[in-house]
C-alpha positions in Angstrom: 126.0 115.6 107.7 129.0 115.5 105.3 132.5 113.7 105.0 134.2 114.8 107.1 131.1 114.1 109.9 131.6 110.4 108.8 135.4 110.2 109.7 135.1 111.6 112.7 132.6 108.9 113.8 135.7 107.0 113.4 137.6 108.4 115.6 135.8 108.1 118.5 136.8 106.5 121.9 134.0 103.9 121.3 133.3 102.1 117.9 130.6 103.5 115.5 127.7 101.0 115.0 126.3 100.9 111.6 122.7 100.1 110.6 122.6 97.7 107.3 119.8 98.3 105.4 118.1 97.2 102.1 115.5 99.1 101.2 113.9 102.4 102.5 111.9 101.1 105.1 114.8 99.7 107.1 116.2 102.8 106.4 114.1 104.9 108.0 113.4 102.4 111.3 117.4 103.0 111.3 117.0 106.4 111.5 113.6 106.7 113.4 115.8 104.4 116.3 118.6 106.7 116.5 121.6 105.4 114.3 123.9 107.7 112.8 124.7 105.7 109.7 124.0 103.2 107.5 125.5 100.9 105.9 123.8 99.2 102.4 124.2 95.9 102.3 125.1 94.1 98.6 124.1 90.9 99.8 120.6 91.8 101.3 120.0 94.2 98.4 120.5 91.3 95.9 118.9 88.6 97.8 115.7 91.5 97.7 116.1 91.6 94.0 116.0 87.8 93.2 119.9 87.6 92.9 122.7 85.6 94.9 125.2 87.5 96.8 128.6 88.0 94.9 128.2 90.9 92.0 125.3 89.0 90.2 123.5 92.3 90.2 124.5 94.9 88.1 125.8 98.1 89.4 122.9 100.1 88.0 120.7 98.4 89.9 122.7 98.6 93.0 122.8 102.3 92.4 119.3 102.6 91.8 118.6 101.1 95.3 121.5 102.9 96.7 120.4 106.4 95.8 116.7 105.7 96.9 117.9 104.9 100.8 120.5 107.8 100.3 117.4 110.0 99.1 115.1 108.7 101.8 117.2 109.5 104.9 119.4 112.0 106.9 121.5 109.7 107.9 125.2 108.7 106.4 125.6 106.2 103.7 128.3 104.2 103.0 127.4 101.7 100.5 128.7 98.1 100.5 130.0 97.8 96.2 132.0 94.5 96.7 135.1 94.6 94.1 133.2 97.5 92.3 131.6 95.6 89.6 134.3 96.2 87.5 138.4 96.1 86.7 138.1 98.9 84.8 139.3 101.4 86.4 138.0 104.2 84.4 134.3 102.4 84.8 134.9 102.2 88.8 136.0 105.8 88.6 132.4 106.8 86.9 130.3 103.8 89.2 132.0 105.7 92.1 131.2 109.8 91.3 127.8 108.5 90.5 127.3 107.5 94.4 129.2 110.5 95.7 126.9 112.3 93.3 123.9 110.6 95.2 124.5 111.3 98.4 127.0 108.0 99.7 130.0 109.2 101.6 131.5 106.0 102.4 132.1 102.6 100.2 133.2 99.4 101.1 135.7 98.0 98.3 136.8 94.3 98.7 139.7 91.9 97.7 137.9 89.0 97.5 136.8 87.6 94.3 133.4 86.1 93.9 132.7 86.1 90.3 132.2 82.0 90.5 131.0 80.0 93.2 133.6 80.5 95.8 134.9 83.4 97.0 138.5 83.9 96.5 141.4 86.3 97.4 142.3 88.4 94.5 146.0 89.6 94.2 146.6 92.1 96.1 147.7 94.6 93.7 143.9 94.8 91.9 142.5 96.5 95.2 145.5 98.7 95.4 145.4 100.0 92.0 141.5 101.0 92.2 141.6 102.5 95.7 144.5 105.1 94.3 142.6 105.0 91.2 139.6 106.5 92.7 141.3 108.4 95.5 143.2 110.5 92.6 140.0 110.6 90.0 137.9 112.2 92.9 140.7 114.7 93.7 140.9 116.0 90.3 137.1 116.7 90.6 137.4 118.2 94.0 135.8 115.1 95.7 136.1 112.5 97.9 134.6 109.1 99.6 135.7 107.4 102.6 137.0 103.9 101.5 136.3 101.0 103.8 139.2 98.5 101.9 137.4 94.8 102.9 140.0 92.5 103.5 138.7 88.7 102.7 141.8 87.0 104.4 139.7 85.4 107.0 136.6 85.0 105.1 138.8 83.0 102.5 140.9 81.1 105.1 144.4 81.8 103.7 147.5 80.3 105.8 148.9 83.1 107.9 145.6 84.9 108.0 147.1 88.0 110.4 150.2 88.3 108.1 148.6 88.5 105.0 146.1 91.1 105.9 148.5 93.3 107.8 150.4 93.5 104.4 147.7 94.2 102.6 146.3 96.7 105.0 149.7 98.6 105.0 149.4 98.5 100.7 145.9 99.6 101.0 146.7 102.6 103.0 149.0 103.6 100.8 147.2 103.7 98.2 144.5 106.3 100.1 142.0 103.8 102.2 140.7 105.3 104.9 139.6 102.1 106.9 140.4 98.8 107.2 137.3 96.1 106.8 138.5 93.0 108.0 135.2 90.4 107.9 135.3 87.0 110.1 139.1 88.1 112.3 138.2 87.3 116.1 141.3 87.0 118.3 141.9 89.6 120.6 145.4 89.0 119.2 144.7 89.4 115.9 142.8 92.7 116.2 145.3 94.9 118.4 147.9 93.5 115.7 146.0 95.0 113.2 144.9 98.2 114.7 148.2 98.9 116.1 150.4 98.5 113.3 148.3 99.7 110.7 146.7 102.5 112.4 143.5 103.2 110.3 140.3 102.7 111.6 139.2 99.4 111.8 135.7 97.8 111.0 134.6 94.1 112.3 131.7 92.2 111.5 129.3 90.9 114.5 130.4 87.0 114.9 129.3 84.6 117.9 132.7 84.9 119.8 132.6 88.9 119.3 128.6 89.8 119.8 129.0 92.0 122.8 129.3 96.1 122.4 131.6 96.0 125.8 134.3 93.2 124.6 134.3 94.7 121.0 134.5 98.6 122.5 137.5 97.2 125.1 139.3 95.8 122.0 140.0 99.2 120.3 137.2 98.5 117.6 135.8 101.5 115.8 133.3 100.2 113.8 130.8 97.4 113.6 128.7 96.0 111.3 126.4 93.0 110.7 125.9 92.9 106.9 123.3 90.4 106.1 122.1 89.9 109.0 119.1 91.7 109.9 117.7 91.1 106.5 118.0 87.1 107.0 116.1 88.1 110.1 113.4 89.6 108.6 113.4 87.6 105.6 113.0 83.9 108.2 110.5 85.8 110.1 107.9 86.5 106.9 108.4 82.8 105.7 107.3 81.7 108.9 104.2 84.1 109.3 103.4 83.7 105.9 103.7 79.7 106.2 101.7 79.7 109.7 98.8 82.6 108.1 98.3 80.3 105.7 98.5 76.7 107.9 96.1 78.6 110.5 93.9 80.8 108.1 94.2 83.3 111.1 93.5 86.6 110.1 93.2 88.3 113.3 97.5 87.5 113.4 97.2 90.3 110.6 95.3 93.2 112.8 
């Protein structure tokens, strides 16, 4: 499984469904149930290691989890970096060799800032500068990585959502993005406007209004993920055992 497997999973006439995992255990019930990639998820992997979502984990310890699932698992791995933990572009350059190094094929790279409390948009010229920064760093070492360049346009609510992400989609592709992430964007409108102007893969995020395979697959879609998701599953589903295990003292809930 390489590369050049993972962008072809893109090109398909039906949208690549990625498993986000957290740990090596998810990532081996994703593989043992027949996905053909996964997708780490920052905020799940923090939230496991006592942190809030938003880069309040270092990137070492990101890595370290990273390279354990990429180690633990046939599958693809695209890892979720947020804005890569740095604005140094020589430190990204060096964060992102060390997860080619380890096995990751994909990233996703985001224009949102969450550095405080509140995300925000970040200009979009930071995003642009590290995506041709890393696209022309991996060349010289005969490398490469798929980029998934998140665009926070909805997740932010900016006026003019659709406008300002197809401008930024058409920067980021310039700059050497190989997909478009665009979290939160729901119209049927919106996401034909997108995919047919900017013509890179593009990657949704499950919401209420778009939670069925058919409607997402008709729209053009080709890939979906569900980020947190699964882990808040999990994680609601052991407070309540662990919370009713002790209420009941019912042990036999256990064999």
């Amino acid at each position: 499984m390489s590369l050049e497997n993972f962008k072809k999973l893109h090109n398909q006439n039906y949208p690549l469904v990625i498993a986000n995992v957290w740990d090596i255990i998810s990532a081996k019930a994703a593989e043992e149930a027949g996905f053909l990639a996964v997708g780490t998820s920052s905020h799940a992997i923090a939230n496991m290691l006592g942190y809030e979502d938003g880069q309040n984990i270092s990137f070492y310890e990101m890595l370290y989890i990273i390279e354990r699932i990429s180690k633990s698992t046939s599958l693809l791995v695209s890892a979720d970096i947020e804005s890569g933990f740095t604005e140094d572009l020589e430190t990204l350059n060096d964060y992102i060799e060390k997860l080619v190094d380890a096995g990751v094929v994909g990233i996703n790279l985001e224009d949102g800032n969450t550095d405080d409390d509140n995300r925000k948009l970040s200009n979009q010229i930071v995003l642009e500068k590290k995506i041709k920064s890393i696209k022309e760093y991996l060349n010289s070492k005969n490398k490469d990585i798929f980029i998934n360049a998140r665009i926070d346009t909805y997740t932010t609510k900016v006026e003019n959502p659709l406008e300002e992400t197809l401008k930024r989609a058409k920067l980021y592709k310039e700059a050497g993005a190989d997909g478009i992430f665009v979290p939160l964007i729901e119209e049927k409108s919106d996401i034909e406007n997108v995919i047919n102007q900017i013509e890179l893969p593009l990657n949704i995020f499950i919401t209420p209004k778009l939670s069925s395979y058919k409607i997402i697959s008709e729209l053009g879609v080709h890939r979906i993920s569900s980020g947190n998701k699964v882990h808040q599953k999990v994680t609601d589903f052991t407070n309540e055992f662990f919370k009713e295990l002790l209420e009941s003292k019912d042990f036999s809930k256990l064999l």
